[in-house]
C-alpha positions as CSV (number, residue, x, y, z in Angstrom):
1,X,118.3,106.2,76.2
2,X,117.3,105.9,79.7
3,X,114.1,104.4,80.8
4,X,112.7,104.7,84.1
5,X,111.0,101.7,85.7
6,X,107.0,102.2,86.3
7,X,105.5,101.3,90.1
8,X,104.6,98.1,90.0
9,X,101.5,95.6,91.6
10,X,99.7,99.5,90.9
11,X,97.0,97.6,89.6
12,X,96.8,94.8,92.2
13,X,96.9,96.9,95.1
14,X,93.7,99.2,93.5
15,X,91.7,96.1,93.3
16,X,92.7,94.8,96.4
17,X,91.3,99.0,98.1
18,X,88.3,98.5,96.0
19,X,87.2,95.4,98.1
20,X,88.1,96.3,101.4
21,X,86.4,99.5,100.5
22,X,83.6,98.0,99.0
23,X,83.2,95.6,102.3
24,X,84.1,98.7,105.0
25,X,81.0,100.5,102.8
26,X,78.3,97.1,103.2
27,X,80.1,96.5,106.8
28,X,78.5,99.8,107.7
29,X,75.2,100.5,106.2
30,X,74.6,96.6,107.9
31,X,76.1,98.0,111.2
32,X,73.5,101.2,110.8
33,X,70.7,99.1,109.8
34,X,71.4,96.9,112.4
35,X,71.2,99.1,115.6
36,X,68.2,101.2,113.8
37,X,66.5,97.6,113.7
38,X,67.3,96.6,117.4
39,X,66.3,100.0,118.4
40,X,63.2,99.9,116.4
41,X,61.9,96.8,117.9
42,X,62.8,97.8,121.4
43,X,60.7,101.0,121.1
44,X,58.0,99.0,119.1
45,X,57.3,96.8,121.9
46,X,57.5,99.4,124.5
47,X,54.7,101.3,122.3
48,X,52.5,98.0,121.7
49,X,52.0,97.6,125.6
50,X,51.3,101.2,125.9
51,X,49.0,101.0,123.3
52,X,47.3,98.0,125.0
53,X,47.1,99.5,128.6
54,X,45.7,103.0,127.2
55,X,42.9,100.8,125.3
56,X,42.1,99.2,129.1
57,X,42.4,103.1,131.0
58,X,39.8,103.8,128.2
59,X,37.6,101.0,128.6
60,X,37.7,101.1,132.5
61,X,37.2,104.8,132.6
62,X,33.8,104.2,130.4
63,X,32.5,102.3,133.1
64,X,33.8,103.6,135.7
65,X,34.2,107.3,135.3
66,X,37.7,107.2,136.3
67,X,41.7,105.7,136.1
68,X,42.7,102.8,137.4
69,X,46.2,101.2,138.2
70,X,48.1,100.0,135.3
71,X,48.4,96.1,135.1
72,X,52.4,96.4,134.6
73,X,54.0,98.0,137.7
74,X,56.5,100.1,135.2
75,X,53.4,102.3,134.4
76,X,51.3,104.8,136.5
77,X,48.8,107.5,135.6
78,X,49.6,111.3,136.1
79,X,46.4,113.7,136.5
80,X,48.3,116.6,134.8
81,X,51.4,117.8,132.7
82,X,52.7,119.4,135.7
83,X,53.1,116.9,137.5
84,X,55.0,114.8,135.1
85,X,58.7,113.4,136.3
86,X,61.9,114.9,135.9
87,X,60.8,118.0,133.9
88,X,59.1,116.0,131.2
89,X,55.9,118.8,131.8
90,X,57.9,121.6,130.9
91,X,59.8,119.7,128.0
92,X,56.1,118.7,126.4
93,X,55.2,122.3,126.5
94,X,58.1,123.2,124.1
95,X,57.5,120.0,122.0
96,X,53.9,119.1,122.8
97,X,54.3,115.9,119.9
98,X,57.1,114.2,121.5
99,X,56.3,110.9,123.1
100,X,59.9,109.4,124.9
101,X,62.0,111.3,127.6
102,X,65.7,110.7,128.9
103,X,65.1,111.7,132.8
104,X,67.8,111.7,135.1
105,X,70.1,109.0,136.6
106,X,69.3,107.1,133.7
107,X,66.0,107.0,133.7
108,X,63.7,106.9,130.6
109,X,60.1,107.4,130.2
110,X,57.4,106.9,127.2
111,X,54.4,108.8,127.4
112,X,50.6,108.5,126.1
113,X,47.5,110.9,126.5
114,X,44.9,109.4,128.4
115,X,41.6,111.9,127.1
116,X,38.7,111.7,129.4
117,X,35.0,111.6,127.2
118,X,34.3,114.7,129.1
119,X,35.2,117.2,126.8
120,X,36.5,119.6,129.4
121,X,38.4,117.8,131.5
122,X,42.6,118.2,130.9
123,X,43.8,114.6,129.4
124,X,46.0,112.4,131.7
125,X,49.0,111.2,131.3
126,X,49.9,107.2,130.8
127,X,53.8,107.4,131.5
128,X,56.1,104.0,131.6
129,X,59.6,104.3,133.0
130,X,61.3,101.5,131.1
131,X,64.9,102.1,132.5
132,X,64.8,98.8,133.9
133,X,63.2,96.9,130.8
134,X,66.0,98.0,128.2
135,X,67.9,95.6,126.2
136,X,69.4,97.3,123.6
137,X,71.2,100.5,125.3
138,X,72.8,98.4,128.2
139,X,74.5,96.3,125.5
140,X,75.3,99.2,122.9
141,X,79.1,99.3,123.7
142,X,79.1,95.2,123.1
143,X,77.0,95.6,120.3
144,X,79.5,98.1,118.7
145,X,82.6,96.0,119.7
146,X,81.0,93.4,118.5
147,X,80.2,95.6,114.8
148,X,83.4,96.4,114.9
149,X,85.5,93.2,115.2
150,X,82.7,91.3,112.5
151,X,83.7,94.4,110.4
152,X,87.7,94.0,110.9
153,X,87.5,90.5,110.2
154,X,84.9,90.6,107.1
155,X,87.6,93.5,105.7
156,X,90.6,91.0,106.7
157,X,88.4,88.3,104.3
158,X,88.1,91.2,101.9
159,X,92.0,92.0,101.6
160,X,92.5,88.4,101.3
161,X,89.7,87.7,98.4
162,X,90.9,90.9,96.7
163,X,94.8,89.6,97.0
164,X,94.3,86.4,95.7
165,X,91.9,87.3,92.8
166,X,93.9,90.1,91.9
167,X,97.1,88.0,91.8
168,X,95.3,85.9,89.5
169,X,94.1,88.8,87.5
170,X,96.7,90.7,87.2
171,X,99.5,87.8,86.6
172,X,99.1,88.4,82.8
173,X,99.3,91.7,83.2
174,X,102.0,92.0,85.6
175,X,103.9,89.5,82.9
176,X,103.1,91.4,80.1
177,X,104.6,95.0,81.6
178,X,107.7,92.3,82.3
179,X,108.3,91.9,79.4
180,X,107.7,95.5,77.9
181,X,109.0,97.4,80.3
182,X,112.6,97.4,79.7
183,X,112.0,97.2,75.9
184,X,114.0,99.8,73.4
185,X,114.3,100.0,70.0
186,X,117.8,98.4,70.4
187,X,116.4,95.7,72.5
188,X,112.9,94.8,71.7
189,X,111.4,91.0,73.3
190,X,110.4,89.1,70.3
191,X,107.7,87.2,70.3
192,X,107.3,86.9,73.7
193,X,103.0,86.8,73.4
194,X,103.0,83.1,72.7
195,X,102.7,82.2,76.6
196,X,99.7,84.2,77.2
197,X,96.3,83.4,77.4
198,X,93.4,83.6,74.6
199,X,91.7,86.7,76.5
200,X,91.9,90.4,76.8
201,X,95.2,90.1,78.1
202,X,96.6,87.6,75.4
203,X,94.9,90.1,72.7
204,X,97.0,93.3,73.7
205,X,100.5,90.9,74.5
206,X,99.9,89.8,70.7
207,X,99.3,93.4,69.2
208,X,101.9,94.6,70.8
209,X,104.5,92.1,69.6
210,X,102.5,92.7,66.0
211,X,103.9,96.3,66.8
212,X,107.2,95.5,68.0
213,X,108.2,93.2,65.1
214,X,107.1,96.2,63.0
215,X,109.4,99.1,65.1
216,X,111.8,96.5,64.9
217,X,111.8,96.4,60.9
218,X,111.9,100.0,60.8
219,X,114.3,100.9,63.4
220,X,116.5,98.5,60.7
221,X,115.3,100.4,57.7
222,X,116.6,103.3,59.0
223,X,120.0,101.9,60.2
224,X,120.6,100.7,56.8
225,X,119.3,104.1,55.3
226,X,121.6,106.9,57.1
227,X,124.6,104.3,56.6
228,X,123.9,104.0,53.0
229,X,122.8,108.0,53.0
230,X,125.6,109.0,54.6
231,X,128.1,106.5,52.7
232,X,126.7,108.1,49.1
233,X,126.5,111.7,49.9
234,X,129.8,112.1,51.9
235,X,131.8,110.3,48.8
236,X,130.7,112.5,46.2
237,X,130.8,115.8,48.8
238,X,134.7,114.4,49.1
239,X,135.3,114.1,45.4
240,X,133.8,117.4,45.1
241,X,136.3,118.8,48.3
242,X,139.6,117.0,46.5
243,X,138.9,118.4,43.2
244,X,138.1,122.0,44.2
245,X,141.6,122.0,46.4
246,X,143.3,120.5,43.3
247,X,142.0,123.2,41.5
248,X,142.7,125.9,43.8
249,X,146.5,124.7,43.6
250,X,146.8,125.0,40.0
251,X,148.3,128.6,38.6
252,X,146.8,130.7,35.9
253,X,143.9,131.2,37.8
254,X,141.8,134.9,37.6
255,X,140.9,135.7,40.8
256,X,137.4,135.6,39.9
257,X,137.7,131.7,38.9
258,X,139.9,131.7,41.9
259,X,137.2,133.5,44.4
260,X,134.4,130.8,42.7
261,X,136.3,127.7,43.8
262,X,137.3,129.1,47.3
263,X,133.3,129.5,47.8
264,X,132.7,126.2,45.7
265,X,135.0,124.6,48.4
266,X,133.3,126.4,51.6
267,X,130.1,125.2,50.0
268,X,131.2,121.8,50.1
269,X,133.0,121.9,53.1
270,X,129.4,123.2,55.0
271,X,127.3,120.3,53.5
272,X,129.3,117.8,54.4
273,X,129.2,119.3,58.2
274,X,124.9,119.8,57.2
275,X,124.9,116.2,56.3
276,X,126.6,114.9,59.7
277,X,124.2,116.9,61.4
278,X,121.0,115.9,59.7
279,X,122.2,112.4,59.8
280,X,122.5,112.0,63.4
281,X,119.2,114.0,64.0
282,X,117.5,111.4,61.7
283,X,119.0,109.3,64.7
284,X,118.2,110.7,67.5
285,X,121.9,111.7,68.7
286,X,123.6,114.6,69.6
287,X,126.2,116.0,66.9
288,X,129.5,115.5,67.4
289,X,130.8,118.8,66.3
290,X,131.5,120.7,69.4
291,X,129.8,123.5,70.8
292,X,132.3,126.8,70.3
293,X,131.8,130.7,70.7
294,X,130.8,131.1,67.5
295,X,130.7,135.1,66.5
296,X,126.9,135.7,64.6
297,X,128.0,138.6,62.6
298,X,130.3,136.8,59.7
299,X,128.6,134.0,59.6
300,X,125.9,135.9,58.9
301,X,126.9,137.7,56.4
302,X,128.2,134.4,55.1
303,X,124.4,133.1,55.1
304,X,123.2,136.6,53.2
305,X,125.3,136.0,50.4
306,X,124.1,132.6,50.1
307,X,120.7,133.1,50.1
308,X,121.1,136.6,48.3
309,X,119.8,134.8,44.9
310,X,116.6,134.5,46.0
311,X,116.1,139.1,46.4
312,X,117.2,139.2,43.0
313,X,114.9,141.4,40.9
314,X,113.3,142.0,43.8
315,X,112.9,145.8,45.5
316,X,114.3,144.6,48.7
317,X,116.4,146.2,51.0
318,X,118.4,144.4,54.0
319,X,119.4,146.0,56.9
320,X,121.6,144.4,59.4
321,X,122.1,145.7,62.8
322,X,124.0,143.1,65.0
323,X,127.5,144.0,67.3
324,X,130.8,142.1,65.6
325,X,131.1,140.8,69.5
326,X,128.0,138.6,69.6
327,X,128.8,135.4,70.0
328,X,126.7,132.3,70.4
329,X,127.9,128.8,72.1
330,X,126.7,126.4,69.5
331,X,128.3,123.8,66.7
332,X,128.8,126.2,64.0
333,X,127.0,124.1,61.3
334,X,123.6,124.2,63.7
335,X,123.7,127.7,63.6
336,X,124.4,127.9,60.1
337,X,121.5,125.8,59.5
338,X,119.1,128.0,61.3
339,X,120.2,131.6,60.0
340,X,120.2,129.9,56.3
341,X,116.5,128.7,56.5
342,X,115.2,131.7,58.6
343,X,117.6,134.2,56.1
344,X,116.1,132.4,53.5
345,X,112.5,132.0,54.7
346,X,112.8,135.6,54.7
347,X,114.1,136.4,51.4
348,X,112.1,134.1,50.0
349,X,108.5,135.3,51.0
350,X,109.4,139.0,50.9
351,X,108.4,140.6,47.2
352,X,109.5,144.1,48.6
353,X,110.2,146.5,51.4
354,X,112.8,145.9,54.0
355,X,114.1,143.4,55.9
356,X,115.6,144.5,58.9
357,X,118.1,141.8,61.1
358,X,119.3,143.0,64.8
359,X,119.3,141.7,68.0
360,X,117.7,142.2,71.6
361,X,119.7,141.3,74.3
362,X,120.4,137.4,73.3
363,X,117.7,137.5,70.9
364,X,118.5,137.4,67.0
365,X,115.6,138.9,65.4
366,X,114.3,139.0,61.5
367,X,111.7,141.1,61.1
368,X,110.1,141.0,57.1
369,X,106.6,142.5,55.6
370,X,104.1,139.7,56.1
371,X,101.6,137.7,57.9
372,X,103.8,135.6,60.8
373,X,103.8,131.9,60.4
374,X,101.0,129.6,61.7
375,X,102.2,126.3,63.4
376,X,101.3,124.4,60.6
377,X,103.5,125.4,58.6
378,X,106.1,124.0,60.9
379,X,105.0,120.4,60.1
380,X,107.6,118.5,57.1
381,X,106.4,119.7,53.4
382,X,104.4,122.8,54.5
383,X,104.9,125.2,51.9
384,X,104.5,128.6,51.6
385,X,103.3,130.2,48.4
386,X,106.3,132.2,47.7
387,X,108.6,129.2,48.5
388,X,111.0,127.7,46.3
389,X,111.9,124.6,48.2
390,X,110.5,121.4,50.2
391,X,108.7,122.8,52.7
392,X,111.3,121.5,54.9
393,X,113.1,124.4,56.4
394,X,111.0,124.9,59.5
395,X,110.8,121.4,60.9
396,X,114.5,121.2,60.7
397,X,114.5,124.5,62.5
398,X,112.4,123.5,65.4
399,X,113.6,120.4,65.7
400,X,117.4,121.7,65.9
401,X,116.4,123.9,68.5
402,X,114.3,121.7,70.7
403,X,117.9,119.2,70.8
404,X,119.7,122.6,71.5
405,X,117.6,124.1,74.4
406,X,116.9,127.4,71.7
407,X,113.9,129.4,72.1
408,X,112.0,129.9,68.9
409,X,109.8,132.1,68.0
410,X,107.6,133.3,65.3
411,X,104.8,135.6,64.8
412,X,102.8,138.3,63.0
413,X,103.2,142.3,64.3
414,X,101.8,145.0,62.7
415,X,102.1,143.3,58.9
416,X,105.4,141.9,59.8
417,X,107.0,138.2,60.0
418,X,109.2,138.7,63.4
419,X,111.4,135.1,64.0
420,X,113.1,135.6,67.3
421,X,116.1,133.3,67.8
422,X,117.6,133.3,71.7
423,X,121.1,132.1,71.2
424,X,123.0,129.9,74.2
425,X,125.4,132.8,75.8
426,X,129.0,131.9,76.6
């Protein structure tokens, strides 16, 4: 059995994403917050002198009955929207709430209402052109390259955190698939948990080598069992072979006596192939018989004659409609083992009508009155009501023709069992 080897360091390199994720993720929300904060306290200071000088316009225009001069020579007063700089008048019209302008060659403006107590007298404009008092957007592209190396380098510290505490978190890990990985049931690591740590870690390395020790005994139980199953059946199955050709050989003989020990010594002949078989799908290997054209049709007929006892008394007709050409590439013991138990799943849970046995193309089907099979009754020791035997049949049917590559089916139609067998062509 082939195993094929699992990616490794999976697990370290995830953690080791996670962190420079995780830092790429804080990197930038700090980077965001960051320039909103600059920004925010660069237009909070322009707005806290404008505040201040519109509080003098006020207080001078009380006394005086008019504007004066702003105190900062970045500010001026403009009588009226229109005359506003670089278009701002015919931007406020369309957004009459907005309070800072970009003007042209770089200029930029904030603006506040100056309202005259005359009630009917158009508000002036205080307007500050603070081009020349900006800190933050002459030094965005260094603020940003600056962002951005910080950034590189706190991910660089990341990948090398991550790395290093990943290494040392995954070591047991990484230790432990070491030393499962290659494992098979002919070569399992014993005991192999003693090294590892009293954690999570040391926990699943010791439950696993619980397991092991425990795969191990019964891989050896059942080494020891299909030797001694196949030593004890095959001895008597030989005795039974010899005697029945010793028998066959002597004279005096009716042909009746003589026709009973010819199928006494088929019989015995077919379970000892049946035994090879089960044996070596008990474990796990292919049979060794080979694969040959097999023709379907005599064999079976062969099968209905065996399983013929279980129609008797029974009103049950069997009609057979497969081509004396048909041939199937399989061992000819697997395919006797599949027609007997469907053959015989179908005699056996038929009490009358007809059951009718043709094919379709490469299909083999057997079609009998009743109500399909559910795919429970394919598990070991599912029996049916009308069956006489172990509830076996069907798992060794499915089983043989998952190792084969055989498609299986069965189903209910119209009151009717249907088995469809697709045999290998040649």
């Amino acid at each position: 059995m082939t195993t094929s080897r699992l990616p490794r360091r999976r697990l370290r390199n995830r953690l080791m994403l996670a962190f420079a994720g995780f830092t790429v993720l804080v990197a930038t929300v700090f980077a965001l917050y960051l320039l909103l904060f600059v920004y925010a306290v660069e237009d909070q200071l322009f707005e806290t002198m404008l505040d201040r000088e519109v509080a003098a316009q006020q207080a001078y225009h009380r006394e005086h009955g008019r504007w004066t001069t702003p105190r900062d020579g970045f500010m001026s007063v403009v009588a009226t929207t229109s005359a506003l700089p670089d278009g701002i008048g015919d931007v406020l019209r369309a957004e009459p709430r907005r309070r800072e302008f970009a003007g042209a060659d770089g200029r930029h403006y904030h603006l506040r209402p100056l309202r005259s107590p005359t009630a009917d007298v158009q508000p002036a404009w205080l307007v500050a052109e603070v081009s020349t008092l900006l800190v933050v957007r002459p030094m965005r592209a260094q603020i940003l390259q600056l962002l951005a190396w910080s950034g590189i380098a706190m991910v660089a510290l990341a990948l090398l955190l991550g790395g290093w505490l990943a290494r040392r978190t995954t070591a047991p890990l990484s230790r432990l698939a070491d030393a499962v990985g290659d494992a098979t049931p002919e070569r399992l690591p014993p005991g192999f948990a003693a090294g590892f740590p009293d954690d999570e870690v040391g926990v699943v390395a010791r439950r696993l080598d619980d397991l092991i020790a425990r795969v191990r005994d019964f891989v050896e139980r059942e080494r020891e069992f299909t030797r001694d199953a196949s030593h004890e059946l095959r001895t008597p199955l030989t005795v039974i072979r010899t005697a029945t050709e010793r028998l066959g050989m002597e004279s005096g003989l009716s042909d009746a006596a003589r026709r009973h020990v010819d199928h006494i010594a088929q019989s015995s002949l077919h379970l000892e192939q049946t035994v090879a078989l089960l044996l070596s799908l008990a474990r796990e290997q292919t049979s060794t018989e080979a694969a040959l054209s097999v023709p379907v049709l005599p064999l079976l007929e062969r099968v209905i004659v065996e399983q013929s006892p279980l129609l008797e008394h029974k009103p049950v007709e069997v009609q057979v409609d497969v081509a004396t050409d048909v041939v199937a590439t399989l061992p000819a013991t697997v395919l006797n083992i599949l027609l007997s138990n469907l053959v015989g799943n179908a005699f056996a849970h038929t009490r009358d009508g007809r059951i009718v046995i043709d094919m379709e193309d490469r299909t083999l089907r057997i079609a009998n009155p009743g109500h399909g099979v559910r795919e429970e009754d394919f598990a070991p020791f599912a029996k049916g009501a009308d069956s006489n035997g172990f509830g076996l049949g069907l798992s060794i049917v499915r089983r043989l023709c998952e190792r084969h590559g055989i498609a299986l089916r069965i189903d209910g139609v119209s009151g009717q069992t249907v088995a469809r067998l697709t045999l290998p062509a040649t």
